[in-house]
Backbone as JSON Lines, residues from 0, in Angstrom:
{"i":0,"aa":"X","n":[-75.84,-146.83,168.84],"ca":[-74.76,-146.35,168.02],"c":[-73.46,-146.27,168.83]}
{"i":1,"aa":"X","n":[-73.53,-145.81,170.46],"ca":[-72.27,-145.83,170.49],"c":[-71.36,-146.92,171.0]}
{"i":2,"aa":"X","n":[-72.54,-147.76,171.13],"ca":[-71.85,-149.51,171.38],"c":[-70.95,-149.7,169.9]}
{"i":3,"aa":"X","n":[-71.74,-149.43,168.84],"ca":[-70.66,-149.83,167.38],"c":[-69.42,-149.29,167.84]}
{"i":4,"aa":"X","n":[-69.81,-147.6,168.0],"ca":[-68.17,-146.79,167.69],"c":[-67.01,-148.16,168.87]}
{"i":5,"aa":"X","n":[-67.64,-148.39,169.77],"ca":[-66.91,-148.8,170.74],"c":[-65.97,-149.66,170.3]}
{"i":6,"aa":"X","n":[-66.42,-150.57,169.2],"ca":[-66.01,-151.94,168.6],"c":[-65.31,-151.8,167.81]}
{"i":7,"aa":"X","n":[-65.15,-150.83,166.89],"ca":[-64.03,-150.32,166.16],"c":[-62.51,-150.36,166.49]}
{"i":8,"aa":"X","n":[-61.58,-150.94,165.48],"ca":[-60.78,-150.87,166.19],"c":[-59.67,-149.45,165.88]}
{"i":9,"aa":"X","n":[-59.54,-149.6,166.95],"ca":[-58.67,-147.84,167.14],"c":[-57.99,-147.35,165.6]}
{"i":10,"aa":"X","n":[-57.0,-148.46,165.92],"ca":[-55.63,-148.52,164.99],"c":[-56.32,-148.48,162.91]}
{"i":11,"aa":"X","n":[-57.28,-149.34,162.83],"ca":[-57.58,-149.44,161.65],"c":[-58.18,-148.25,161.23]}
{"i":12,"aa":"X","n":[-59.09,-147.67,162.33],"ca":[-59.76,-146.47,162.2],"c":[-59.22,-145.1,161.87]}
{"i":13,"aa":"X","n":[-58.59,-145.05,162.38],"ca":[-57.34,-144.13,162.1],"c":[-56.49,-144.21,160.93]}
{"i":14,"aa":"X","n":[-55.98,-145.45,160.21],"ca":[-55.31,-145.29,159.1],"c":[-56.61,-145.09,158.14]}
{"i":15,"aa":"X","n":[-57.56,-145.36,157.82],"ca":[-58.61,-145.3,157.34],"c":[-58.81,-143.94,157.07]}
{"i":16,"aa":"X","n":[-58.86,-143.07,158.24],"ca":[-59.06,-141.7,158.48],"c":[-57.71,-140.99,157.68]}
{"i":17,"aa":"X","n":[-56.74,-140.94,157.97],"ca":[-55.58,-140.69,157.19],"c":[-55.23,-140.58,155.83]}
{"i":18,"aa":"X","n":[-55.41,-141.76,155.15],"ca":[-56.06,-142.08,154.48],"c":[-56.46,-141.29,153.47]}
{"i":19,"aa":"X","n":[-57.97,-141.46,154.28],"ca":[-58.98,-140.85,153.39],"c":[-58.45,-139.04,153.49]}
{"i":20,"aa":"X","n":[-57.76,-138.84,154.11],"ca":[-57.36,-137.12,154.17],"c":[-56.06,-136.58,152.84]}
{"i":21,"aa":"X","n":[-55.42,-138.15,152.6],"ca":[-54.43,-138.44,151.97],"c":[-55.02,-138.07,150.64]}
{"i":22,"aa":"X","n":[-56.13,-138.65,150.19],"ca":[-56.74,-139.11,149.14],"c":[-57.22,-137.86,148.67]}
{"i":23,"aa":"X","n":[-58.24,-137.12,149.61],"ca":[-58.87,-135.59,149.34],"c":[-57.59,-134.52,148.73]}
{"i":24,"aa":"X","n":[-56.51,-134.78,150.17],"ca":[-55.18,-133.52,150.1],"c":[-55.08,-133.45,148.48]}
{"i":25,"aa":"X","n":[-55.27,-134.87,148.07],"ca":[-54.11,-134.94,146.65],"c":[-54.76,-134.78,144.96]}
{"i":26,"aa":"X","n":[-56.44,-135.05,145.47],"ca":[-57.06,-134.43,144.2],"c":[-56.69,-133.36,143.42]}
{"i":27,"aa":"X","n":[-56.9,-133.58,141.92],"ca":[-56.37,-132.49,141.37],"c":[-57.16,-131.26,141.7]}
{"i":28,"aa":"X","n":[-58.61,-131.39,142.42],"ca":[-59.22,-130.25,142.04],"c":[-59.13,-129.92,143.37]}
{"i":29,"aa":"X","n":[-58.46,-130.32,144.43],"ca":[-58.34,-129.58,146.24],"c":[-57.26,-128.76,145.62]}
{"i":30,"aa":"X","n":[-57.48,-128.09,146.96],"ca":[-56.69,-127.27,147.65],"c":[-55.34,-127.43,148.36]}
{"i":31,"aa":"X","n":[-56.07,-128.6,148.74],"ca":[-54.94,-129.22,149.58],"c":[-55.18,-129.08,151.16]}
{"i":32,"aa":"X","n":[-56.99,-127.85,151.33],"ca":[-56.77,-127.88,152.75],"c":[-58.22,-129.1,152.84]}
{"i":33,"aa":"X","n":[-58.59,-129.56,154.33],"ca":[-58.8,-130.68,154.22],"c":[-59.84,-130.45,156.15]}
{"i":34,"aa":"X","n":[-61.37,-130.36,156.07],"ca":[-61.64,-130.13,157.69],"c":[-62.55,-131.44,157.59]}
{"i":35,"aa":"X","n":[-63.31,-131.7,159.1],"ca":[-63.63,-132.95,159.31],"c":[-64.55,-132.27,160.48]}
{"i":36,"aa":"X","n":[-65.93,-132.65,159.92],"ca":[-67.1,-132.94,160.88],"c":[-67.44,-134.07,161.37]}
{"i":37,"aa":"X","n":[-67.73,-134.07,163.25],"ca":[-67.79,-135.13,163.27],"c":[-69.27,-135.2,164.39]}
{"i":38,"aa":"X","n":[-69.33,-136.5,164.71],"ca":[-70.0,-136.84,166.07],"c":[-69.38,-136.44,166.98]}
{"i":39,"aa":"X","n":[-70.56,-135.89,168.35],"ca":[-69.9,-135.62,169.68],"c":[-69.46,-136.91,169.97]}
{"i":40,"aa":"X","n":[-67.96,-136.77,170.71],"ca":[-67.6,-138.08,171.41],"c":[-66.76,-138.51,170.62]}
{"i":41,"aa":"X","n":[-67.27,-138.9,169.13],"ca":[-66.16,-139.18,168.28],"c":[-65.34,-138.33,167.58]}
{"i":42,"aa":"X","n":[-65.92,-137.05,167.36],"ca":[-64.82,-135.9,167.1],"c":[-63.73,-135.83,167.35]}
{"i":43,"aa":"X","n":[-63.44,-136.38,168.59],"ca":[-62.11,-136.09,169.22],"c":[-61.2,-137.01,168.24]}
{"i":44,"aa":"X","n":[-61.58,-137.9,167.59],"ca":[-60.21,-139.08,167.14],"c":[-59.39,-138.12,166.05]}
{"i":45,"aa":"X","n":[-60.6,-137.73,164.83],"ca":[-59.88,-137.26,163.8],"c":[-59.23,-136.06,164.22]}
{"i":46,"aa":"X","n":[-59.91,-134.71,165.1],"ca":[-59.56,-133.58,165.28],"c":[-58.25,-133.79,166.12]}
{"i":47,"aa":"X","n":[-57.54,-134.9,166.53],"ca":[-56.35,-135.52,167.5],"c":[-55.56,-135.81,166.22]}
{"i":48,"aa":"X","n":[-56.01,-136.34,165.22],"ca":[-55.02,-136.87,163.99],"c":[-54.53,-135.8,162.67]}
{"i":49,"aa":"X","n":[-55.13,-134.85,163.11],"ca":[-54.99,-133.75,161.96],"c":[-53.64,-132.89,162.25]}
């Protein structure tokens, strides 16, 4: 598994992530607040983009 994460590319991953935070924020039925569980190791990307 962490050969995949490796291959990912940064930049796409991240708007992806964004994104998808964009998408949740704006439902009619959120809140508007918005958290993110992740993998050790990979945690760090989204919890860096928030």
């Amino acid at each position: 598994m962490r050969e995949l994460f490796g291959k990912l590319d940064a930049t796409q991953t991240r708007n992806n992530f964004v994104k998808g935070v964009e998408y949740l924020r704006n439902r009619p039925d959120s809140t508007g607040k918005v958290d993110c569980v992740g993998f050790a190791g990979v945690a760090q990307w989204p919890t860096n983009w928030l």
